[in-house]
N, C-alpha and C positions, 0 to 999 in steps of 0.2 A: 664548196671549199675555195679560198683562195690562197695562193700561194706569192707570198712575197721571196724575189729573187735579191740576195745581195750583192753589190756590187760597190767595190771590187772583190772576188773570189778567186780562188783555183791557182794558176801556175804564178808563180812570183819571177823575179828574173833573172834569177840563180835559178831556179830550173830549170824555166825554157833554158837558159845559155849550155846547163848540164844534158839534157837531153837532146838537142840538138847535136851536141858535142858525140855522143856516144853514137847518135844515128851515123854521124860523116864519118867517126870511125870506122863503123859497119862499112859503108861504102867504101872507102879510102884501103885498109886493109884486107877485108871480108873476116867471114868469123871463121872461128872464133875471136873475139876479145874479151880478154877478162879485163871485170870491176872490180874494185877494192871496196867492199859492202855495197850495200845496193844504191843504185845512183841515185834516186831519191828515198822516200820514205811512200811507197804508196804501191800496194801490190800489183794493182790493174798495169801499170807501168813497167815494173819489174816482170811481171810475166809477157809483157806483150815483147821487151828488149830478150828474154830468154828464147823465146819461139824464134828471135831473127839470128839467135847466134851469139848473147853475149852469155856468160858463164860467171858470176857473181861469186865471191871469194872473202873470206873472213881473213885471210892467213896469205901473205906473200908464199910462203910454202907451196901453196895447194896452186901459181902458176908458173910452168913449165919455164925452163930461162931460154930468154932472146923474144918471150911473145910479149904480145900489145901489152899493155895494162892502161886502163883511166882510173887516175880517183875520182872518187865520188863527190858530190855536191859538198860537203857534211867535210871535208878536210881529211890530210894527215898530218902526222907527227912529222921529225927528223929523222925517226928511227925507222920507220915507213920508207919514208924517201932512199934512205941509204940503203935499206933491207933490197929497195928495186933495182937500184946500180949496181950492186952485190950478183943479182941474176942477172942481170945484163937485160933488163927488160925494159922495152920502149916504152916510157909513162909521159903519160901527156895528163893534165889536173886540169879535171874542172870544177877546183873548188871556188864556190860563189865568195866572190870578192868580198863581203861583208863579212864571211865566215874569216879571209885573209887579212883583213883590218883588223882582228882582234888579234889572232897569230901575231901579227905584226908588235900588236901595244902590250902583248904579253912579253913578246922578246926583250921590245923599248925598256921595261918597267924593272926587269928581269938584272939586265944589264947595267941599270941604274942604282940598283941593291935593293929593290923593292919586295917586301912580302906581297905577293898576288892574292886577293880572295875573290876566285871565280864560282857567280853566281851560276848553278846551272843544275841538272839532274845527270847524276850519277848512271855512271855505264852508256849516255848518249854517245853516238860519233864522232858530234861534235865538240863534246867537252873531252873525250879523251886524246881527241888531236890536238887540240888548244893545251890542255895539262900537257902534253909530247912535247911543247916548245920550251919551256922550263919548268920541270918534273920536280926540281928541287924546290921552288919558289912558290909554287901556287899551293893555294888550300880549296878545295871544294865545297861551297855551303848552299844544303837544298832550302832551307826554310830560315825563320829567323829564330826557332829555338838553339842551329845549330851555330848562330851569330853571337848566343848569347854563353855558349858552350866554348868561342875561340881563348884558345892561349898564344900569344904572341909579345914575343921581349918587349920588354918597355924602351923605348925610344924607336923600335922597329919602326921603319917608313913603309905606310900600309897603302896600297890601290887595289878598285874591285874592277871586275871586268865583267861581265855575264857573257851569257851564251844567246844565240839571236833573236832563239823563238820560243821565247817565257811570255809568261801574260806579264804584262804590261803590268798589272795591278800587283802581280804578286812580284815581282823583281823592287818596284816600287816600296812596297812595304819592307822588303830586306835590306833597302839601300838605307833606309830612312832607318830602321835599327844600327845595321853597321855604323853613320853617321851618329847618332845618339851616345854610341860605346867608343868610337873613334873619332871624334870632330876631324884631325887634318887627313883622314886617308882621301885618298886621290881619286880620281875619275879618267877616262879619256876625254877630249875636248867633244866628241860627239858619243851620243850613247849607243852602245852595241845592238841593243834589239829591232830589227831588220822591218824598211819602213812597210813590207807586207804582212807581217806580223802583224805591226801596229794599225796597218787599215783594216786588216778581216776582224781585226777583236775589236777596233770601232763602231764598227757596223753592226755585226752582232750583240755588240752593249746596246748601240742606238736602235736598230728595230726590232730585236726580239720583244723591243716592248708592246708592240703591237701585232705578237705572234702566241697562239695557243702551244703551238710545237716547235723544235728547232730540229732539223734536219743537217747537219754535215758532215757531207764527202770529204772521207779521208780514211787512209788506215789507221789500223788503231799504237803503231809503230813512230807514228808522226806525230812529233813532239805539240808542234804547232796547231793539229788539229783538236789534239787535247785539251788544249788551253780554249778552245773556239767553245768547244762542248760545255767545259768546266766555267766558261763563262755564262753561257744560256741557260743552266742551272741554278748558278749565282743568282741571275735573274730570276729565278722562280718558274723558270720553265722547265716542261717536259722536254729531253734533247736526247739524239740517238747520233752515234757517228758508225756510219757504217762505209764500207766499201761503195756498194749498191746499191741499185735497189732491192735486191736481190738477197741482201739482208735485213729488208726490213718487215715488219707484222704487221699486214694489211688493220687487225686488229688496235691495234696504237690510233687509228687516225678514224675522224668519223665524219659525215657531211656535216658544214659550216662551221668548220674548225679553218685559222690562218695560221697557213705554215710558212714559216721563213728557213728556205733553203742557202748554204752556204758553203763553202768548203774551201780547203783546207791550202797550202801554199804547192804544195805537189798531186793533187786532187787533178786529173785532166776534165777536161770540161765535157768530154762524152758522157761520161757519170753522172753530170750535172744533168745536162738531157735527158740520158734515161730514165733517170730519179721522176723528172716533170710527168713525162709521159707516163711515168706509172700512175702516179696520182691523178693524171688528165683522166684516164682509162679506168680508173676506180671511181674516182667522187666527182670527175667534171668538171676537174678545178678551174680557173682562169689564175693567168701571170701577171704580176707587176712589178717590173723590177725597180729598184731602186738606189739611185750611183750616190755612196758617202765621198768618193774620190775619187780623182783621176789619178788614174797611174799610168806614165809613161816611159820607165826607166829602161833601160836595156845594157843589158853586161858583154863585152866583146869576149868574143870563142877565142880558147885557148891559139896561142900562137902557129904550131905545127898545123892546125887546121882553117887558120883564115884564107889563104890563098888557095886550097882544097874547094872549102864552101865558095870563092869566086869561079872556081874554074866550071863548079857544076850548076851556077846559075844558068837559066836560060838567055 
């Protein structure tokens, strides 16, 4: 068996920035601190933050008033924000900058008298904190029959937005319907889908082609690793996304089959490891990885915690 590694994979820089955020909290206040949904989308993460003491939260409600609160990677609304002032709760956001650049061109767009059509799936985190910014102005569309389903007044001034981490392909195809049935609707000057998105579903387009199976780490919660899957499918391949390895069927794989391993944007790279080392210890595999790009981006930690993170430097 060989196994090809892709590269780049696993944490993007809205995670690292989210997880590190949460760990200096841990330290800085002790636990407990409550999250505002889970700080990423990936269970091995979410359980390893619960063991140290964080308490993960659907519902401002359910934290007690005056304690910690972080939001999550994934954003919130206004009504979030004020529900936390309301408790008196110390919130510190570590929503990933890219997720606050659409916030942002949603308010722009909003304010401008814009009909919003945010591209994105229904019930995410992060399309319901993106719709939280103007509730009245935006409409929601998953596919392009629902593009072809819009009513909207004639002369209305129409801009789409999407959400970060859609496949590449299929936002594509919605944009390019919308444009067909709307020629002047508008854009942001750059495009919302987040550039680790678009390198893990490059590489998985690019070398699944020389892979029997696709492997990706991620939970099945994670917008992003869905689309990784639903890509290596696309391709004709055999693709599992699991946690683990721990969830996968020794039977699925057999000697001299090439599997391309990959994962997801909140995927930690232990998983990644222990994935290898299963299949080392089953079939013998050998590793090749292989880098479609270099990534080197890095998102600065929330405010309240940067002079924190200096002080606990060695």
């Amino acid at each position: 068996m060989k196994i090809i590694l892709a590269a780049p994979r696993g944490f993007c820089a809205g995670v690292n920035m989210a997880i590190e955020s949460l760990e200096l909290t841990l330290r800085k206040f002790g636990p407990p601190v409550y999250v505002y949904h889970e700080i990423v989308h990936n269970q091995y993460v979410v359980r390893q933050f619960r063991d140290q003491g964080a308490i993960f939260v659907d519902h401002i409600q359910e934290v007690p008033e005056g304690s910690v609160l972080l939001f999550s990677a994934h954003g919130v609304s206004p009504e979030i924000r004020q529900a936390a002032r309301d408790r008196n709760l110390n919130a510190l956001d570590a929503t990933c900058p890219l997720v606050t650049k659409v916030h942002l061109e949603a308010i722009k767009y909003a304010r401008e008298g814009f009909t919003i059509v945010l591209i994105g799936h229904e019930g995410h985190d992060e399309v319901i904190g993106t719709m939280g910014e103007a509730p009245e102005a935006i409409i929601l569309v998953e596919d392009e029959a629902a593009v072809d389903q819009l009513q909207v007044p004639e002369g209305a001034k129409l801009a789409y937005l999407t959400q970060t981490t859609l496949s590449v392909d299929d936002a594509n195809r919605i944009i390019r319907r919308l444009r067909e049935r709307f020629p002047e609707i508008q854009s942001p000057p750059k495009e919302d889908i987040c550039y680790a998105t678009q390198n893990r579903q490059e590489a998985v387009r690019l070398l699944s082609e020389d892979a029997d199976v696709v492997v990706v780490l991620g939970s099945q919660n994670s917008s992003n690793s869905q689309r990784l899957r639903e890509l290596a499918r696309e391709n004709g391949k055999t693709a599992f996304l699991v946690d683990g390895p721990e969830d996968l069927d020794a039977s699925a794989f057999s000697q001299g089959q090439t599997v391309l391993i990959t994962a997801g944007a909140s995927a930690p790279e232990s998983v990644v490891e222990a994935t290898i080392d299963w299949l080392v210890q089953r079939y013998g595999a050998t590793v090749e990885t292989r880098q479609i790009r270099e990534e080197s981006v890095r998102f600065p930690l929330p405010k309240p915690l940067r002079s924190f993170a200096q002080s606990t430097q060695p």
